[in-house]
N, C-alpha and C positions, 0 to 999 in steps of 0.2 A: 361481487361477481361481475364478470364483462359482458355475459349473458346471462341471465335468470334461468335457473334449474332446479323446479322445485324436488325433480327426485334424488339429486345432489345434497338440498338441504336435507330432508329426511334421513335419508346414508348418513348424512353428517354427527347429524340430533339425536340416532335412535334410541330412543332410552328415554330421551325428555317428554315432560307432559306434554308440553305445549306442542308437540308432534301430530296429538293424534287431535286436535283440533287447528289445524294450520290456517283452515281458512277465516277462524277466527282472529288470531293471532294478527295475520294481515292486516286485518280489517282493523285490527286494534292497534298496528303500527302505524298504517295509513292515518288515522284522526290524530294520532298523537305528533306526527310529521307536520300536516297542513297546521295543527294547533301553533306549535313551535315557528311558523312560515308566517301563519296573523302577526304572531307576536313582533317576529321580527320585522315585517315589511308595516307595521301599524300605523307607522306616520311616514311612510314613503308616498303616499297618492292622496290628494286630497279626497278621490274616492273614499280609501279606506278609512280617513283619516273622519267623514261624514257617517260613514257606517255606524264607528265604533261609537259616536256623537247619537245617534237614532238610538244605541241600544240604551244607552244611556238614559235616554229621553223616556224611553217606553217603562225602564226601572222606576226611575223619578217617580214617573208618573204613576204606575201602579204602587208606589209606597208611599203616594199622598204628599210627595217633596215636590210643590207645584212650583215654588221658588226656583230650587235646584232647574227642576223642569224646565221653565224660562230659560233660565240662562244658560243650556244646553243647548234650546229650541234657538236661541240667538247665536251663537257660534256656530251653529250648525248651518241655520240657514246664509248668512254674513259667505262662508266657505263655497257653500251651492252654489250662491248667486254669480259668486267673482270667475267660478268653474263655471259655470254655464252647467252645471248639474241638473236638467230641469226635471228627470224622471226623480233624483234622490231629493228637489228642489217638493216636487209634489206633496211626499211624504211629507214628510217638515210641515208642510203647511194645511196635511191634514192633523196632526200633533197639534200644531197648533190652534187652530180650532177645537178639538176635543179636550184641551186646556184652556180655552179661554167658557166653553162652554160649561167646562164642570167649575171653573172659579166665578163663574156669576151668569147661574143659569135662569134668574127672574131678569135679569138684565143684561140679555145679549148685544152686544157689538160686535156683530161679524162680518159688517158689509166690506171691511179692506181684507179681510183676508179673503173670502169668497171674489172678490175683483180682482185680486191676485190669482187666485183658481186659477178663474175664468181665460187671464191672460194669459197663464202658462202655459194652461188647456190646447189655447191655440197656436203659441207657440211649437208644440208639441206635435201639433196637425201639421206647421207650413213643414216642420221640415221632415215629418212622415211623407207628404204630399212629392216633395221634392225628394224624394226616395224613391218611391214609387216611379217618379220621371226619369232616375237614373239608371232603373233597372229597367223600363222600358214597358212597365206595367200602367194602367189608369191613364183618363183621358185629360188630366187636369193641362193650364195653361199654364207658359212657362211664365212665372211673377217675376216683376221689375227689378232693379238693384233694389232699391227705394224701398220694397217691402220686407227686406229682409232687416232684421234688426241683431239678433245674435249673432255670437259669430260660426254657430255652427251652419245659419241658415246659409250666411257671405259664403264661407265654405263650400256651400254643395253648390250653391246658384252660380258660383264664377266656374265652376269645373263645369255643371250643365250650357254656360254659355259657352263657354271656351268648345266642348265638343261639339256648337251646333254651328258657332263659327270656322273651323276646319273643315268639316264635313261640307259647307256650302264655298269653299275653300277661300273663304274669307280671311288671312292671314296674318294681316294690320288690326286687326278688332281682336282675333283670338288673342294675339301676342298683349294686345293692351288690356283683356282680361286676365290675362293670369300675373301683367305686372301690377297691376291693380289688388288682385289677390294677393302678392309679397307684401307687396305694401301694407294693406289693411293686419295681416299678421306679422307683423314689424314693428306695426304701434301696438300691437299685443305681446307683449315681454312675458307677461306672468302665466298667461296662456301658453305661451311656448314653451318656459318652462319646465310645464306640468307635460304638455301635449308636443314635444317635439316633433312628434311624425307628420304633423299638421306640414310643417314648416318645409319637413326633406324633401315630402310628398309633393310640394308644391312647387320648388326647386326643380326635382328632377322633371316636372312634366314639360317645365321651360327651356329646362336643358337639352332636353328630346327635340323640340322645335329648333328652338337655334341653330341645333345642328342641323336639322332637317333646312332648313330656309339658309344654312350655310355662316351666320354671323359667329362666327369662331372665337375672335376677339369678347363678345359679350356673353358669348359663355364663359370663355376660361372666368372672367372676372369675378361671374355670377359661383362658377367654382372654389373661386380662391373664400369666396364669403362664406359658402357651404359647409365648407371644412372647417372654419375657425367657429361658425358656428357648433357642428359637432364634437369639435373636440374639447369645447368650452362646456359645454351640456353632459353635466355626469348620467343623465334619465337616458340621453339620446344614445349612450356606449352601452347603458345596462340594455335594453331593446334588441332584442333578433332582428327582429321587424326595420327599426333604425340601421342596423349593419346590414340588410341588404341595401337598402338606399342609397348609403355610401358606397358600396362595390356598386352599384348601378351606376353611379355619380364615377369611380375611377372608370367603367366603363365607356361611359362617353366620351369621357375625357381623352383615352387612346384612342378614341375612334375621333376626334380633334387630330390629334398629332398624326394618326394616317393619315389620313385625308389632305391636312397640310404641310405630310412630307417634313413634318418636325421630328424626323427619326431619333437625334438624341435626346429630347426633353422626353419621349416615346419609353426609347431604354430605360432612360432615367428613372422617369415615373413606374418602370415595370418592377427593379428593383425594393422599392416602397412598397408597391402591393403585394410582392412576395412575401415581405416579412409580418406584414400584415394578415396575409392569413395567414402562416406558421404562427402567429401568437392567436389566432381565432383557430386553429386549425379543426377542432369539433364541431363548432358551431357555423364554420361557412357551407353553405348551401350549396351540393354538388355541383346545378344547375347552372348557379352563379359561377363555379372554379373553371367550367366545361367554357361557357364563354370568356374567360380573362385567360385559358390557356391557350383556346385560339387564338385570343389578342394577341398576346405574346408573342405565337407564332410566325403572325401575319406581317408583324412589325418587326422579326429580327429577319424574315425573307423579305422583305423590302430594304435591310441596312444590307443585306447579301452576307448575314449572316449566318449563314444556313446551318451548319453543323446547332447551331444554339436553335435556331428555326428548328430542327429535327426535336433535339428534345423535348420540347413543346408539344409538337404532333403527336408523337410518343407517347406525352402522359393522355391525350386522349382515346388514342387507338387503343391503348393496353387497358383502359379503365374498366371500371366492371357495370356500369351507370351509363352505357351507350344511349338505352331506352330515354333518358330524361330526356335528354337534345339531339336526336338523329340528327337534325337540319344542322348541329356543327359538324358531327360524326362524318356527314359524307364531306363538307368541305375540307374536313381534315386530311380524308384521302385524297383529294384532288392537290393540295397543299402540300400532299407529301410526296406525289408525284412529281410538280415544278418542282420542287428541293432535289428530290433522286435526279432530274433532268439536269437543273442547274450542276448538282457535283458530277454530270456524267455519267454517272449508277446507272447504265442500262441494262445490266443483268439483272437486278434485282428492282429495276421498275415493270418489269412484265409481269412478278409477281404479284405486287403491288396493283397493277391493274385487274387481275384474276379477285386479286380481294377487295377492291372496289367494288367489281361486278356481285361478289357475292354477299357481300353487305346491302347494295343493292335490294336486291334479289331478296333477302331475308328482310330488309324493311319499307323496300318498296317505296322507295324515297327520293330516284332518281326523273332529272326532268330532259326534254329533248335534248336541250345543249352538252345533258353529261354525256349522254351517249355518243355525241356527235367530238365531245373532249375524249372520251376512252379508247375512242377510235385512231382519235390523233397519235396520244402515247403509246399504243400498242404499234404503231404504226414508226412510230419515230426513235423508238426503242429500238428496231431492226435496221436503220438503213444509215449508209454513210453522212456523214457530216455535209457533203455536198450537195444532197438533198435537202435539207434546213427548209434551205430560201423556198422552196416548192411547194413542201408541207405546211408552213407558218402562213404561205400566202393563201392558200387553200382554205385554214383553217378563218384566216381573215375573213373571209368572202364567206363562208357560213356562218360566222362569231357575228363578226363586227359589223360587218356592213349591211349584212341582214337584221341587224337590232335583236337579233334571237334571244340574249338574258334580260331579263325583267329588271327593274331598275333595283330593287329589294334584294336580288338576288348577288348585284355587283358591288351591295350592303360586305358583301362576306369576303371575295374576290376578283376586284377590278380587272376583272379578264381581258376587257379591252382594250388596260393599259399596255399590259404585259405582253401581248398577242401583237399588241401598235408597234411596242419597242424592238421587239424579236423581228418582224418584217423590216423595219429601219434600218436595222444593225446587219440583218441578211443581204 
């Protein structure tokens, strides 16, 4: 079924036993499902692969095969360790002691395994502790590189530096923590691996900077590695989690080639991502399609291609998912306004602006400058070509030279550019 209809089944079944107990039935499809899912995923994650090792362990051991036991307890923990598994790391090393205790309980030695505990104990604190810091809970202090030793601690500590360095807009130190951060997961191969997200996560957050601090060049680079990482990573393509990453990752990336007016590598690169999601096409995240259709957009009205600009617009206005991303939804419209200007469409840009307003209106979404742009097109829509120059100048002097869009805001549509060239050319 494409939607689940259980009065459908019934209608179907009537007659069968298993009808009049359905919700049993489920119940008993569902365990047999996930059973089938162990089976098959058992040696896909080193997690699972320490589970199946634990149960192992605790069979051994309750059937007196302390030998076997051992050498379970040694595979399993060997796996932990190299995973930085330190909660499945604990287990194990309570196993183990409750093996070393029942094979020579007038002569215990258990001071390295309890020293082990104890280390992992705390391990397990710093980076509860540095959790707590990220969430913005507890008063703890932030700890030095130096005290972090795992790599999940590096982990959380260069992302807690890196966002105290931005914020105190310290932008040489942030950038040096998170290259710092590549780096140390770089010399971690087997880690990445297992844990690719580590690596994408870490990527895109420098890729977001670069762009922001404008080094174009050092991203793309930083891109071109990104990908060949991913696509070399069979764990990183099985991940939902992983594929939004990389649409994050082609998202930057056209907002690169806007920004430097690299309109054909722009096109280029749009073609790729289209086929890209047609072969994701379930799995891509609407949120994520709503931003790369803008991209799209934005980038074939800057080639002055607008009829291909239109279709664009199009899949967003007509989507049924507006609620996800108002904040592209209205630029859509403003988008599709320049485009109806650009081809001339002035009959059916008045409508267009009526539906601005009431998108508007119904999400309540619009800021000073839209109103002050609706007025424009409403305005510019009715009057001869000869007025242009009067209106565009007008519009200047409320736009531009009064700074009136927020800098976040000209993230979406470089209004100032557009609004600069239109007065020139007037």
């Amino acid at each position: 079924m494409d939607s689940y209809s259980e009065s459908e089944i019934k209608k179907t079944f009537k007659g069968k036993k298993f009808v009049n107990q359905l919700h049993v039935t489920k119940i008993y499809l569902q365990e047999s499902i996930l059973k089938s899912l162990r089976s098959f995923h058992a040696a896909s994650s080193s997690s699972l692969i320490i589970k199946d090792l634990v149960k192992n362990i605790e069979i051994c051991f309750h059937k007196e095969l302390y030998n076997q036991c051992a050498l379970e307890i040694q595979k399993a923990e060997k796996i932990a360790i190299q995973a930085e598994d330190d909660i499945a790391l604990l287990e194990i090393l309570n196993w183990k002691r409750k093996l070393a205790q029942t094979k020579s309980p007038t002569n215990l030695n258990l001071k390295e395994i309890i020293v082990s505990q104890g280390a992992l104990l705390q391990r397990l604190n710093n980076v509860h502790v540095l959790w707590e810091l990220m969430a913005g809970i507890g008063g703890a202090k932030l700890p030095n590189k130096q005290s972090a030793h795992s790599l999940n601690e590096k982990v959380l500590l260069h992302h807690l530096i890196y966002r105290i360095e931005i914020q105190h807009g310290r932008n040489k130190e942030a950038k040096k923590c998170l290259d710092e951060l590549i780096g140390i997961l770089e010399r971690n191969p087997l880690r990445l691996k297992e844990e690719p997200g580590l690596y994408l996560t870490s990527v895109n957050n420098l890729l977001s900077f670069l762009v922001f601090t404008k080094n174009y060049n050092e991203a793309l680079d930083l891109l071109s590695k990104a990908k060949v990482f991913y696509e070399s990573s069979g764990r990183a393509k099985r991940s939902q989690s992983n594929f939004r990453q990389i649409l994050r990752m082609y998202n930057i990336e056209l907002e690169i080639y806007r920004d430097t007016e690299s309109l054909e590598a722009g096109i280029s690169l749009i073609t790729n991502i289209e086929n890209l999601i047609k072969k994701h096409s379930k799995t891509t995240p609407k949120e994520y399609q709503i931003s790369l259709w803008f991209q799209f957009g934005y980038m074939y009205f800057l080639k002055k291609d607008f009829k291909s600009s239109l279709r664009w617009i199009n899949e967003i206005m007509n989507s049924s998912f507006a609620t996800l991303r108002p904040d592209l939804h209205v630029q859509a419209h403003f988008l599709n306004l320049m485009v109806h200007f650009e081809l001339k469409n002035f009959f059916v840009m008045r409508y267009f602006v009526d539906s601005a307003k009431r998108f508007a209106k119904k999400n309540q979404s619009f800021k000073p400058h839209h109103k002050i742009l609706l007025d424009f097109f409403t305005k510019i829509s009715g009057v001869p070509e000869l007025e242009y120059r009067m209106l565009f100048g007008k519009l200047y002097d409320e736009i531009v030279t009064a700074n009136l869009i927020p800098l976040h805001d000209l993230d979406y549509i470089n209004w100032n550019k557009w609004i600069s060239a239109k007065v020139k050319r007037s």
